[in-house]
C-alpha positions in Angstrom: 26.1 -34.6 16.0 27.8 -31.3 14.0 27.4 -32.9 10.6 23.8 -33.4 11.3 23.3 -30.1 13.1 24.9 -28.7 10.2 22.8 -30.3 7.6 19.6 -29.2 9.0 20.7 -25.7 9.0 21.6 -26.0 5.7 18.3 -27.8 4.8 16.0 -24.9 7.1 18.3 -22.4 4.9 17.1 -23.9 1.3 13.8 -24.2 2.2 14.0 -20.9 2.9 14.8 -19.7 -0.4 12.6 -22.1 -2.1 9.4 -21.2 0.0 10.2 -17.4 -0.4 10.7 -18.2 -4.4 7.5 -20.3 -4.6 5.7 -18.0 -3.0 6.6 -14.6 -4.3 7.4 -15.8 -7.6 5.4 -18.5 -8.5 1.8 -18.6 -5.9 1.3 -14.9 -6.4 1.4 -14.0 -10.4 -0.4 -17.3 -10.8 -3.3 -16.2 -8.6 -3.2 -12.6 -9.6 -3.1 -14.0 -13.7 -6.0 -16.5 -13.2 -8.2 -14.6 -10.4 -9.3 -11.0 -10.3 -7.3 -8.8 -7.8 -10.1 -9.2 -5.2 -10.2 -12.7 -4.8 -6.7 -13.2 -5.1 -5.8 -10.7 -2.4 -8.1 -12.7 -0.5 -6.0 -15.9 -1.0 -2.7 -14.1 -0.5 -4.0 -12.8 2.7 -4.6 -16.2 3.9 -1.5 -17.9 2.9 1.1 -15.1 3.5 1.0 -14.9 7.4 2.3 -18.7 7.2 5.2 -17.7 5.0 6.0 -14.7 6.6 5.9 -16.8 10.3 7.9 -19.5 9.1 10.2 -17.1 8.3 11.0 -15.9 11.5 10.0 -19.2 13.3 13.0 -20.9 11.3 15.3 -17.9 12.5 14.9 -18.6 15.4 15.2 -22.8 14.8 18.6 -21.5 13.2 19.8 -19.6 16.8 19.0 -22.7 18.7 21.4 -25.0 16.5 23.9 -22.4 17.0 23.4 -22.4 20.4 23.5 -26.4 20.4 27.0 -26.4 18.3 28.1 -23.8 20.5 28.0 -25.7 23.9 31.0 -27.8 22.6 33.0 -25.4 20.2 32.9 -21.8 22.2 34.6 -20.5 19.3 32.2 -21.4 17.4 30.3 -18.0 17.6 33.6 -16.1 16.1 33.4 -18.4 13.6 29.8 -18.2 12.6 29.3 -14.0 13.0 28.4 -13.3 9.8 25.7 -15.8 9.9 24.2 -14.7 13.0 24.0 -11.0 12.3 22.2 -12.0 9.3 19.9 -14.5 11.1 19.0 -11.6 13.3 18.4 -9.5 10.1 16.0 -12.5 8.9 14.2 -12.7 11.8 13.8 -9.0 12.1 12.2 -8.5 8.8 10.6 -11.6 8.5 8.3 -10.2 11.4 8.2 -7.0 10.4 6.5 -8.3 7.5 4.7 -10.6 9.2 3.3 -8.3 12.4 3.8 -4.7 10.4 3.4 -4.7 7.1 1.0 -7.6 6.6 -2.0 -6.4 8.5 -1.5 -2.7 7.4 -1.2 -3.7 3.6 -4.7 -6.0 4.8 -6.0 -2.7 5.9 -5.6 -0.9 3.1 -6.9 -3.6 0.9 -10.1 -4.2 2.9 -10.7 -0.4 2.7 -10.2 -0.2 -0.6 -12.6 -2.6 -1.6 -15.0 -1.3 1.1 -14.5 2.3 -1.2 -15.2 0.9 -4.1 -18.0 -1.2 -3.3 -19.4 1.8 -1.7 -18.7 4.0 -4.9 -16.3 6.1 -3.2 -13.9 6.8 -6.0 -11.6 9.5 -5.1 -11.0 7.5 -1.6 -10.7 4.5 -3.6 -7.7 5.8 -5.4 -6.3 7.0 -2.7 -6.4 3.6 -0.3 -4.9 2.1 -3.2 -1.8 4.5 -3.9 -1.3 3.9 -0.2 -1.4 -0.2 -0.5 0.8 0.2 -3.2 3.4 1.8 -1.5 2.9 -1.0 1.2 2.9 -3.3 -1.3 6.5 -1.6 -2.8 8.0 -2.4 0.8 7.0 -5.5 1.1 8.5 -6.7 -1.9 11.6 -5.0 -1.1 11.9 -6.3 2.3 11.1 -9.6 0.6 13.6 -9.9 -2.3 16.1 -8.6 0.3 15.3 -11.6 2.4 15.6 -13.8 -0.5 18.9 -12.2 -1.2 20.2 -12.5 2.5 18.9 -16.2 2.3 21.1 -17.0 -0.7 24.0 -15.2 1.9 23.3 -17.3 4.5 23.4 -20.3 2.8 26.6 -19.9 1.1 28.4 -18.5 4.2 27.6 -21.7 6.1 28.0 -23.6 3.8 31.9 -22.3 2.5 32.5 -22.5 6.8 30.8 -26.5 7.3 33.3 -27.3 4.3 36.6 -26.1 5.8 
């Protein structure tokens, strides 16, 4: 039952990384290289609440194999501390992203647009100096996820192997 438990944690972590790499790194500059900005906004904003959710929906997956493990090692949450903290991390800014930052950076952009369809130029530029500071955080928040995925694969993984 551990081995398996401990595969599928490992398996939820990698498809972790590899949805936040498709995503951010290989979904968004193709859209934003083939589409104009408009319409691939549009597309981002449909597909990015399912990425950020799954990111905190698997956090949460994570908590309740721990939880499992831990009704027959009690130790096992000593053992594992590291690897909680940053699941709770995860989960945090994972729904930050998802409940926060998400619809305000949707906001902006639907503002924006409304601006410049309107011919509002001055309020135009400044809607979108604001979405690109959302913008800025959300990356950041994002490549640190990606970076504290990468952590917690490797820290459960060094631990499943002792």
């Amino acid at each position: 039952m551990n081995k398996a438990i401990d595969t599928l944690v490992l398996l939820l972590i990698g498809a972790l990384i590899g949805i936040n790499i498709f995503f951010s790194y290989v979904i968004a500059p193709l859209l934003f290289s083939h589409f104009d900005h408009r319409h691939a906004g549009e597309i981002m904003n449909i597909i990015f609440p399912y990425y950020f959710a799954s990111g905190w929906i698997i956090g949460i997956v994570l908590y309740t194999l721990i939880g499992i493990k831990s009704i027959k090692d009690k130790q096992i949450i000593k053992k594992y501390r590291g690897f909680i903290i940053g699941v709770l991390i995860l989960v945090i800014t994972h729904m930050a992203l998802h409940k926060t930052v998400l619809p305000i950076g949707k906001n902006l952009s639907a503002q924006y647009y409304s601006a410049v369809d309107k011919g509002e130029k001055k309020k135009a530029s400044e809607l979108k100096s604001k979405f690109k500071t959302v913008h800025g955080i959300s990356s950041t928040i994002n490549l640190f996820n990606l970076i504290l995925e990468i952590y917690l694969f490797q820290y459960y993984f060094l631990r499943v192997r002792r």
